[in-house]
C-alpha atoms as one frame of an Amber mdcrd trajectory, in Angstrom:
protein
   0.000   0.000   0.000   0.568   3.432  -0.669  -0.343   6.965  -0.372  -0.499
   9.104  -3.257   1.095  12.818  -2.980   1.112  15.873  -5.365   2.667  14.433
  -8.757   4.846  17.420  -8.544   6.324  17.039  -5.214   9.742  15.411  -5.457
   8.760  13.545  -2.083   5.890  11.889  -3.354   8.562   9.967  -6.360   8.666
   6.517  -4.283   5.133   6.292  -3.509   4.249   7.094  -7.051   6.665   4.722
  -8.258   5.169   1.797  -6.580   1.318   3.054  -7.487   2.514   3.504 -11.004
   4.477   0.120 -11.773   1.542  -1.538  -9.855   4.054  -2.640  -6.795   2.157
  -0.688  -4.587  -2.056  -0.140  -4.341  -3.269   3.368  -3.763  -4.487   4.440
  -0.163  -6.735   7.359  -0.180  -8.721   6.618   2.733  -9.066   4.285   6.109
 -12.162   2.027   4.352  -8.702   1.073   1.274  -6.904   0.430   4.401  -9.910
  -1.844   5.850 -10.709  -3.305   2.329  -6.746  -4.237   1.882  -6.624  -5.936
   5.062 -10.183  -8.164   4.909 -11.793  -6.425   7.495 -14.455  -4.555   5.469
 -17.671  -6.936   6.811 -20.118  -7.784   4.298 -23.196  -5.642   4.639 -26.182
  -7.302   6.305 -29.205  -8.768   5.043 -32.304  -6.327   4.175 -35.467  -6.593
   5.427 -37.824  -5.827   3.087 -41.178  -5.512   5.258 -40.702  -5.005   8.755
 -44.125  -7.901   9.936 -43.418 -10.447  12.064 -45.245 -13.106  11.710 -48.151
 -13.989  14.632 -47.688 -10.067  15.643 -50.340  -7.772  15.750 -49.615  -3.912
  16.362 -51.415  -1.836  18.247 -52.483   1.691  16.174 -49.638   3.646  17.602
 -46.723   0.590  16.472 -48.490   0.440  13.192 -48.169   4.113  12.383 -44.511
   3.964  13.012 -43.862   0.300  11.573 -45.193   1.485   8.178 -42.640   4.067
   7.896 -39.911   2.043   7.907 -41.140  -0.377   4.633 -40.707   2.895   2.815
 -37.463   4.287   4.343 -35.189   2.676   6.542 -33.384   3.959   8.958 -35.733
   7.146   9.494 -34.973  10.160  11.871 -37.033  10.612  14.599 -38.338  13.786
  13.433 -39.260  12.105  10.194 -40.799   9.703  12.567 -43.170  12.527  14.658
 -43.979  13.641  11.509 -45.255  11.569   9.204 -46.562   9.095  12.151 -49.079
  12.009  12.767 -48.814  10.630  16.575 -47.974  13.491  19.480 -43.898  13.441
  20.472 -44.679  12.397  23.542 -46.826   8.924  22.010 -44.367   8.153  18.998
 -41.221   8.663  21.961 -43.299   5.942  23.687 -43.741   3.947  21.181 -40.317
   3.955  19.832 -39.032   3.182  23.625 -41.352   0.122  23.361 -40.232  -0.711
  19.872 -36.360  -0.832  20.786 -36.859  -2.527  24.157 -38.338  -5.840  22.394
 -35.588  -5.925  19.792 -37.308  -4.077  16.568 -35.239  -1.314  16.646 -32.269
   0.041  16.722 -31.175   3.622  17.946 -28.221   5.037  15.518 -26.575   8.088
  16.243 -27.887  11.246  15.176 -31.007  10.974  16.255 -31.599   7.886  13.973
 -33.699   4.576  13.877 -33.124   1.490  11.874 -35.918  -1.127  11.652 -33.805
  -4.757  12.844 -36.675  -6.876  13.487 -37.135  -9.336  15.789 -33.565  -9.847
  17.700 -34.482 -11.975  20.350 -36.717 -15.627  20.479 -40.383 -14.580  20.875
């Protein structure tokens, strides 16, 4: 590996040299680093409706549970919003949501629909 400098900059000659006779692979960020070593993971698999099976949602879960089969993850904002429930209910309801394992809480301010984590 090796990181590319100005092609003008008489310090950068060895690096270039190796990038340029193919000795050497270009590093121009820390995910080249990751994906030259093997420790990029494979992304996880997509769930592409967010039902359990032999679950049924109360009004409030359902509101929020359709959001995320047409955007996942969602910020919470998105969620008070288009939820139509008060703050105060969709907070509730998200609490209850990540507590039994169907969501996840992401920085920012963000939720991702998991699923079901744990044995029902």
């Amino acid at each position: 590996m090796a990181l590319p400098g100005r092609v003008t900059d008489l310090r950068s000659a060895g690096c270039l040299s190796l990038i340029r006779n193919q000795i050497a692979v270009p590093i121009t960020s820390a995910d080249d680093i990751a994906e030259e070593l093997g420790w990029k993971q494979a992304p996880g698999p997509t769930v592409a409706k967010p039902q359990p099976l032999f679950h049924e949602w109360s009004p409030a879960e359902q509101a929020i549970v359709d959001l995320f089969v047409e955007k996942n993850p969602r910020h919470v904002e998105e969620i008070y919003l288009y939820s139509r429930l008060s703050s105060t209910e969709a907070a509730s309801v998200l609490l209850q949501l990540e507590l039994q394992g169907y969501l996840r809480s992401m920085p920012g301010k963000m939720y991702e629909w998991i699923g079901l984590t744990k044995s029902s």
